[in-house]
N, C-alpha and C positions, 0 to 999 in steps of 0.2 A: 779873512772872513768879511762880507758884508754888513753891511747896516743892520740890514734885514735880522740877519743869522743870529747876531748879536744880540738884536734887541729879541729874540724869537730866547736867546737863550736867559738875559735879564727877566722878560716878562715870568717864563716859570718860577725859574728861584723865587723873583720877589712876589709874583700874582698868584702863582698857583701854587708857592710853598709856605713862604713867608718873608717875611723884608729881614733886610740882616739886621743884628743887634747894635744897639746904639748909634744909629745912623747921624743923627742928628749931632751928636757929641765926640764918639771914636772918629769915624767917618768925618763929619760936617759935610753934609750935602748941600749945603749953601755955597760952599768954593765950585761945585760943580755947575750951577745956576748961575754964579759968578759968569766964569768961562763962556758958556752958554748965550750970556746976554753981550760979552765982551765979542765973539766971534760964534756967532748962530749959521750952523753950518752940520751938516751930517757927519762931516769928519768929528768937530768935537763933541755930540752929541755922542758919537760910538765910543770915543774913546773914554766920556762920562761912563758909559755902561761896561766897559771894560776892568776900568777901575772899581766899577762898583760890584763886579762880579767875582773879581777877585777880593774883594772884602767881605764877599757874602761867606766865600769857601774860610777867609781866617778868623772872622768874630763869630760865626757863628748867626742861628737867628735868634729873634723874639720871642721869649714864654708865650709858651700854648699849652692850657689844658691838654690840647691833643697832642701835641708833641714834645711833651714835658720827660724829661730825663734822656731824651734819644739821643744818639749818636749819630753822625753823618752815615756811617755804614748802615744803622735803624731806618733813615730815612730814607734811605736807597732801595730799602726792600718797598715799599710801599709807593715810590718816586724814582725807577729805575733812571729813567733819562738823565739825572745827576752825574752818573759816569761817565757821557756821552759829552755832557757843557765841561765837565773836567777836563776832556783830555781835549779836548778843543782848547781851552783856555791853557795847557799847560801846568793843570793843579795838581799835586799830587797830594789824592785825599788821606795820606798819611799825616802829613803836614795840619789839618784842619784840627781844631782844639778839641780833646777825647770829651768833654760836654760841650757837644752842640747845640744845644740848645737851653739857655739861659735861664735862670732861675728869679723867682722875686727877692 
């Protein structure tokens, strides 16, 4: 996949669905800014987004009033394109945690 693709499949999940859960802690997206600043180049830049895509499929995202209790498969009916950045990336949405989305 390209730069492009990737980032086209990043922007959804995190822009137009939601950011994955505990990014900042599980994740640390600081290590990826790290990287980023050590070698600033499109290569590590996608591979930042790749890692972060396949963290969006296993934490899960962020509590949302609107998307509070759903499952991956919930989110799919309303966000088909999910399928689509799955099997591009290799995910299998069985694998993804049966509450998707996080609670307070």
């Amino acid at each position: 996949m390209t730069y492009d693709e990737v980032y086209a499949d990043w922007y959804y999940l995190f822009q137009k669905i939601s950011v994955a859960e505990d990014m900042t802690g599980g994740y640390v997206d600081s290590e990826d800014l790290d990287l980023l600043l050590k070698k600033p180049s499109k290569a590590t830049a996608k591979g930042c987004l790749v890692r972060q895509i396949s963290y969006w499929f296993s934490a899960g995202i962020e509590y949302s009033d609107k998307h509070s209790g759903k499952s991956v498969f919930d989110l799919i009916e309303e966000y088909p394109k999910i399928i689509s950045i799955a099997e591009r990336h290799n995910i299998d949405l069985n694998d993804c945690p049966t509450v998707f989305v996080s609670g307070y």
